[in-house]
TILUM-230822 format. One line per field, with one value per atom (N, C-alpha, C): atom name; x, y, z; residue in three letters. Coordinates in pm, whole numbers. Layout:
// residues N
at: [CA/...]
X: [X/...]
Y: [Y/...]
Z: [Z/...]
aa: [ALA/...]
END
This chain:
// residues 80
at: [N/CA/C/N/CA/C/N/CA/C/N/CA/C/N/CA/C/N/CA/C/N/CA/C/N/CA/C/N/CA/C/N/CA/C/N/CA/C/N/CA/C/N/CA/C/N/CA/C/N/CA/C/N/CA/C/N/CA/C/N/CA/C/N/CA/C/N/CA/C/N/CA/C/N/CA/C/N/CA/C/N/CA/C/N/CA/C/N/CA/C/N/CA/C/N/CA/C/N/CA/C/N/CA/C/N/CA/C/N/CA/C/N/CA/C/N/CA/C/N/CA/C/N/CA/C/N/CA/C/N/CA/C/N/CA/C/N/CA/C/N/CA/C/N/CA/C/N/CA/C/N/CA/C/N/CA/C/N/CA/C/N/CA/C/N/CA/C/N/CA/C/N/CA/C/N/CA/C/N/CA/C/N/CA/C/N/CA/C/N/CA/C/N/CA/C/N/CA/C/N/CA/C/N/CA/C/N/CA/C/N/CA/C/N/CA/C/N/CA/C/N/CA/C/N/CA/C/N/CA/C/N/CA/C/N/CA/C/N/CA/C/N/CA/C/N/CA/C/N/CA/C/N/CA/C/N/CA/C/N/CA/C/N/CA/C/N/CA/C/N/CA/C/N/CA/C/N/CA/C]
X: [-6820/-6824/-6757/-6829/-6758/-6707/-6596/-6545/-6633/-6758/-6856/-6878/-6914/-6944/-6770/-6700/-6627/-6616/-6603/-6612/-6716/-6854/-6952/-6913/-6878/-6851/-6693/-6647/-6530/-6626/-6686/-6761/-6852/-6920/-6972/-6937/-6815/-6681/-6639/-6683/-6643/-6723/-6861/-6975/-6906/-6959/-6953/-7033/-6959/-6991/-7160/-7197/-7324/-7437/-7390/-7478/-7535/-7699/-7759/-7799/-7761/-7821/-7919/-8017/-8177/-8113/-8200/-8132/-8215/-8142/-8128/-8110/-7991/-7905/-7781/-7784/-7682/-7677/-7758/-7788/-7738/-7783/-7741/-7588/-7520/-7408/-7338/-7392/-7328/-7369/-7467/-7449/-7332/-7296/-7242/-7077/-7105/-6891/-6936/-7062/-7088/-6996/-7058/-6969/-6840/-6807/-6657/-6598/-6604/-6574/-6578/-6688/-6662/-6653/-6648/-6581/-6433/-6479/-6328/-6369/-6273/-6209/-6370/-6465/-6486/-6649/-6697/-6835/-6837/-7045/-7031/-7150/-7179/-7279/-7401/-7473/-7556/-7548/-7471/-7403/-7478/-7430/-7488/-7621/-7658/-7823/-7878/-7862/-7907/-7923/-7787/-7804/-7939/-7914/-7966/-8113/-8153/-8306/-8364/-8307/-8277/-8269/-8229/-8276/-8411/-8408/-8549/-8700/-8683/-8766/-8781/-8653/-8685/-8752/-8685/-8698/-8789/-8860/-8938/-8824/-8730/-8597/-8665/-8604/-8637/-8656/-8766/-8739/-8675/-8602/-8486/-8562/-8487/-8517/-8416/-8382/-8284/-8215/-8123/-8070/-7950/-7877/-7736/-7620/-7495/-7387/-7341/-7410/-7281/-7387/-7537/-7637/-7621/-7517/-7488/-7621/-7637/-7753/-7622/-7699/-7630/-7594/-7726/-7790/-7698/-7671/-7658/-7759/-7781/-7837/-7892/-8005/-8082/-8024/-8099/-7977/-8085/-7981/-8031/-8030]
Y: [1054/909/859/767/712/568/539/409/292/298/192/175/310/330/343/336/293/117/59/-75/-171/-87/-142/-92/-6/-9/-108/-119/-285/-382/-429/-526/-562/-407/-437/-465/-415/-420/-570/-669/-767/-847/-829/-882/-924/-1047/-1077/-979/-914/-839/-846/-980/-984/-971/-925/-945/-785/-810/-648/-655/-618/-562/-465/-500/-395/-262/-148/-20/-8/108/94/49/-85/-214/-134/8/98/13/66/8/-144/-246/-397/-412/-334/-322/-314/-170/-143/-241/-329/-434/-520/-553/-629/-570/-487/-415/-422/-394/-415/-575/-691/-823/-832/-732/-730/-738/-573/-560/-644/-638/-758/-936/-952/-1161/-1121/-1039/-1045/-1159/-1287/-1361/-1493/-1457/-1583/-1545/-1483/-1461/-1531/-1602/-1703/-1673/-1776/-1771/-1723/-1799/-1716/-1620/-1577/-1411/-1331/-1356/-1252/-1288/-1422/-1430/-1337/-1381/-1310/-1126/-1096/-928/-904/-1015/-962/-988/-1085/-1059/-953/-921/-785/-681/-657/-526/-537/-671/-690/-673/-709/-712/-524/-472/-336/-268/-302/-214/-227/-370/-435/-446/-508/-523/-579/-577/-607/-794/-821/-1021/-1040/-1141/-1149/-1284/-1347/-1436/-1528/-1646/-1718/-1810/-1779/-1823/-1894/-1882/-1944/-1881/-1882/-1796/-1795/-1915/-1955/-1849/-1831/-1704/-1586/-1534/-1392/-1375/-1448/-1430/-1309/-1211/-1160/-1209/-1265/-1347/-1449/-1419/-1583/-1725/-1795/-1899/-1921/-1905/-1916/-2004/-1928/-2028/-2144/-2248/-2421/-2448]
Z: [-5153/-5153/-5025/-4983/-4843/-4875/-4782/-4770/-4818/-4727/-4776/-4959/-4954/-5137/-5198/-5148/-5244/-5246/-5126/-5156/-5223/-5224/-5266/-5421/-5475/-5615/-5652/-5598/-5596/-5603/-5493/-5512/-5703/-5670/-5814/-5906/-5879/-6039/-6023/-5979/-5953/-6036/-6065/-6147/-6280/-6325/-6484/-6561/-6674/-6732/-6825/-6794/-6867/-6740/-6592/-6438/-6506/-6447/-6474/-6363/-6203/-6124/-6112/-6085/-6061/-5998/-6099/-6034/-5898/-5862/-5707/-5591/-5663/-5578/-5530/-5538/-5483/-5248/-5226/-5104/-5034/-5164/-5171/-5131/-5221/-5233/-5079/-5019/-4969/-4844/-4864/-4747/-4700/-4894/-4900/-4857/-4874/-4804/-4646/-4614/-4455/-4391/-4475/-4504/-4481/-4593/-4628/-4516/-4461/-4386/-4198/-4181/-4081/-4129/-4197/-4196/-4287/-4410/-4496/-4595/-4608/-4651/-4609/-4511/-4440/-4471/-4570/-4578/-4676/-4605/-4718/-4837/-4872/-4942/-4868/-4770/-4695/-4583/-4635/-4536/-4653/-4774/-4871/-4875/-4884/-4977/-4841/-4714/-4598/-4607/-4647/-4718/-4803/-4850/-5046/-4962/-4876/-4852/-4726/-4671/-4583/-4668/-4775/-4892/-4963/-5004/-5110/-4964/-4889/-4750/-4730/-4732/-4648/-4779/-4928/-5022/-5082/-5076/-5222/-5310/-5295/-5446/-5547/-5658/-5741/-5739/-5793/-5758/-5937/-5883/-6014/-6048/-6163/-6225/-6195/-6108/-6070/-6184/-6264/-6334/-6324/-6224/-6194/-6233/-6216/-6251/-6401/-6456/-6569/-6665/-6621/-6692/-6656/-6567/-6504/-6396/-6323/-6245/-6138/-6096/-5984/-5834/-5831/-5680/-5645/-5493/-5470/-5448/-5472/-5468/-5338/-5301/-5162/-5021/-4924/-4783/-4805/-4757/-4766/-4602]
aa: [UNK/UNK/UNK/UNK/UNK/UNK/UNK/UNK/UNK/UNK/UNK/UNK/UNK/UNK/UNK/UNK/UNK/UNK/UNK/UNK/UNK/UNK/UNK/UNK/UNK/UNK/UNK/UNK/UNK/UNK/UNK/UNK/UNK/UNK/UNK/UNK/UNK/UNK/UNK/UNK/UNK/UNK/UNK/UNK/UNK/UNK/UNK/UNK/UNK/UNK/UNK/UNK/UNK/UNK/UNK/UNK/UNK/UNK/UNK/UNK/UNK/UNK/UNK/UNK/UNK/UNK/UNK/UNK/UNK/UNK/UNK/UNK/UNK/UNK/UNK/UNK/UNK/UNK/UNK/UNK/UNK/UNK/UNK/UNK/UNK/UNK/UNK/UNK/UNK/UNK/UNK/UNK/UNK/UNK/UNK/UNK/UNK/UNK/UNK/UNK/UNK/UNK/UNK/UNK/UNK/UNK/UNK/UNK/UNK/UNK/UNK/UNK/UNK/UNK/UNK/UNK/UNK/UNK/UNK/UNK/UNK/UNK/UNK/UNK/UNK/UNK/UNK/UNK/UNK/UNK/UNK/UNK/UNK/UNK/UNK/UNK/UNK/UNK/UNK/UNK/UNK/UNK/UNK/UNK/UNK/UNK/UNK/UNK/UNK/UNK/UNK/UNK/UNK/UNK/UNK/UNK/UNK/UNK/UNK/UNK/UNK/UNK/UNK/UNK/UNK/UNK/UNK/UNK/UNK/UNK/UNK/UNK/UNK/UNK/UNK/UNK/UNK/UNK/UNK/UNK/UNK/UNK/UNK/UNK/UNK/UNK/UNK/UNK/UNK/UNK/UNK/UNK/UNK/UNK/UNK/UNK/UNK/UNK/UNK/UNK/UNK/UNK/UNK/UNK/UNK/UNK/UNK/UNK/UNK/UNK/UNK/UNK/UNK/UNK/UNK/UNK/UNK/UNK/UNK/UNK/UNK/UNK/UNK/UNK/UNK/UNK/UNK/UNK/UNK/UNK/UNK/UNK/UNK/UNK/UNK/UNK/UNK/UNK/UNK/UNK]
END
């Protein structure tokens, strides 16, 4: 396990327990410690949606059903 994959499993552990991330969001993840790691504290909302469509683009991700947080949607809410 590398640094990345360990932060990308933090990250995950961060999810509301009712979030079902699409398998093989192993990758997603580790975009998202890519984040981490360079802003920290200062990534925003479309830092991630930007990740999250840079995986679904390279991978075909899974297309989710946009539900909002208070439904455990995983996603962030699209760049505006």
């Amino acid at each position: 396990m590398t640094y990345l994959d360990r932060l990308a499993r933090l990250i995950r552990s961060q999810l509301p327990a009712e979030a079902q991330p699409p398998a093989g969001s192993g990758p997603l993840f580790r975009l998202y410690a890519v984040l981490l790691l360079a802003k920290g504290e200062h990534v925003t909302d479309e830092d991630v949606h930007n990740a999250l469509a840079a995986w679904m683009q390279t991978t075909g991700g899974a297309r989710t059903r946009r539900t909002g947080p208070a439904a455990g949607c995983w996603a962030t809410p699209p760049h505006r």
